[in-house]
N, C-alpha and C positions, 0 to 999 in steps of 0.2 A: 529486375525480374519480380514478377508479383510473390509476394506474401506465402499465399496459400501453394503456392509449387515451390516455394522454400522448404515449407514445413515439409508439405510431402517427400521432396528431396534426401530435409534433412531426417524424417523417420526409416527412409529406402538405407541407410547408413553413410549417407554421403556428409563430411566432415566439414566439406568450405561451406554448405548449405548451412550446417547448423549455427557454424561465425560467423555466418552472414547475419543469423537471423537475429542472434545476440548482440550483435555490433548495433543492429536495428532499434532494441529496447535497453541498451545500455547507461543510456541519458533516465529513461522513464523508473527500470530498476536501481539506478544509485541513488534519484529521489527519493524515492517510496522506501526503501532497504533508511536511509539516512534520516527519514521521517520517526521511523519505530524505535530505532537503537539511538541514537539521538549523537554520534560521533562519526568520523570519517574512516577511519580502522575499522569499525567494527562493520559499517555498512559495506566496504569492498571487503570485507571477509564473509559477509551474506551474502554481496552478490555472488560471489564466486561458487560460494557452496548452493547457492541455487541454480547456476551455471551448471554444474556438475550434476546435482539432483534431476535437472530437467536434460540434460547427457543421456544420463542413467535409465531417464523414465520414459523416454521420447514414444518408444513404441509401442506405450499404454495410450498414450495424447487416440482418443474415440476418434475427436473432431476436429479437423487440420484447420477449420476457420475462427477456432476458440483458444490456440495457441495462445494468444496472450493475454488470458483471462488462466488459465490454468498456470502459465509463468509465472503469472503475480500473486497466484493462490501459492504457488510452491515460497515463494520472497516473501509475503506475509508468515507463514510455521517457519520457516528458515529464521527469518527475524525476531519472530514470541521464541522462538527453541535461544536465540544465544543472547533474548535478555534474561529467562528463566536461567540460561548458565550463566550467567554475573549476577545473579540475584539480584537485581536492581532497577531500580524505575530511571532509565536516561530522561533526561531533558534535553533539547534540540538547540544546537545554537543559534546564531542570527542567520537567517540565511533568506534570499529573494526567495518569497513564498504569497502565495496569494490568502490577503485576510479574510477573513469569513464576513458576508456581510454582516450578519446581526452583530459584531463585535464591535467594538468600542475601540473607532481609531486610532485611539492614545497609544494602545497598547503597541510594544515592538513584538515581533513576528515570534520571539523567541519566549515573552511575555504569553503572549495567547497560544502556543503550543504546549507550554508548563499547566496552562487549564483545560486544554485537550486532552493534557493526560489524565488528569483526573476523574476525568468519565468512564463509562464502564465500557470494555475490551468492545461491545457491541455497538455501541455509539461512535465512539472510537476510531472505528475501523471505519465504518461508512462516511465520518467527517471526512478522515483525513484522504480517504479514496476520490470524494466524493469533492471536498473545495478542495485540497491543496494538489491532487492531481487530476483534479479537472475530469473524472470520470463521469458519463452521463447514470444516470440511477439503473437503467437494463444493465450497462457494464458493473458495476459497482453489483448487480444480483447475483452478474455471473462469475465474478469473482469471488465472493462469496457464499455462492451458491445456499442463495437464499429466494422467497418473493420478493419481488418490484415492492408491491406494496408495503413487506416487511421493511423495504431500507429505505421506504419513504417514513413510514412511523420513525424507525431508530435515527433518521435526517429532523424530524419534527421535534423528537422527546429530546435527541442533541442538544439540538439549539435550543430547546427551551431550558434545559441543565445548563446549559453554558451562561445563558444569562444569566440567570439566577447565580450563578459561583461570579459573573461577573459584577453584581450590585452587590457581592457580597456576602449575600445568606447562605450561601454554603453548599453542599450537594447531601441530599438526605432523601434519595431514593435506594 
């Protein structure tokens, strides 16, 4: 069944519609969810609780064809909300992840995530949207509901921070 008559389904309050359409982003949200908090407990306790939030919220969803751009806007504050409750900066373990080109192949996956984090929440979010889940830059706008052009700069000033923390010198923006 297409997509867009899920969603609309699952907004009508039809329930198989709505675990349909979860079962559908379930692979894309444990990544993303497992990206930010940086363990596997914590990620399937975000998904869920974004599972639930986006239950909750269905019948605010404007645009049935942006469903999954507003999903992963709810899994992003789902995910900042329960590393601000652990007070803690996670680091990511090893996991099959796609490396950024500009990055220095030496590095293991788990290696150049620990200097992802170190960038700021706006750079940040567009890297890890943007290489490790493969979102194209319009997706990655409207995920964060920002301009295209905005997450082309914060994709530019990323990579250019990363390098730099990569040779070394440090981050001093």
């Amino acid at each position: 069944m297409e997509k867009g008559m899920l969603v609309q389904r699952a907004k009508a309050g039809d329930e198989a519609a709505f675990e349909e359409l979860l079962i559908l982003h379930t692979e894309q949200l444990y990544r993303t969810a497992y990206l930010y908090v940086g363990n596997r407990e914590d990620a399937l306790d975000v998904v869920q609780e974004t599972s639930y939030k986006a239950y909750v919220g269905l019948k605010k969803l404007k645009e049935v064809e942006y469903f999954s751009t507003w999903l992963i806007r709810i899994l992003i504050r789902t995910s900042y909300e329960c590393i601000r409750k652990k007070k803690k900066i996670s680091f990511v373990e090893e996991e099959n992840v796609q490396v950024l080109n500009e990055a220095d192949r030496n590095l293991s996956n788990s290696e150049l995530l620990k200097v992802v984090q170190q960038l700021r929440k706006k750079y940040r979010d567009v890297i890890l949207l943007h290489y490790f889940q493969e979102l194209t830059v319009k997706e990655v706008s409207q995920v964060l509901v920002i301009p295209e052009g905005t997450v082309k700069t914060y994709l530019f000033r990323g990579r250019k921070q990363l390098k730099k923390i990569l040779k070394g010198e440090g981050y001093d923006e």
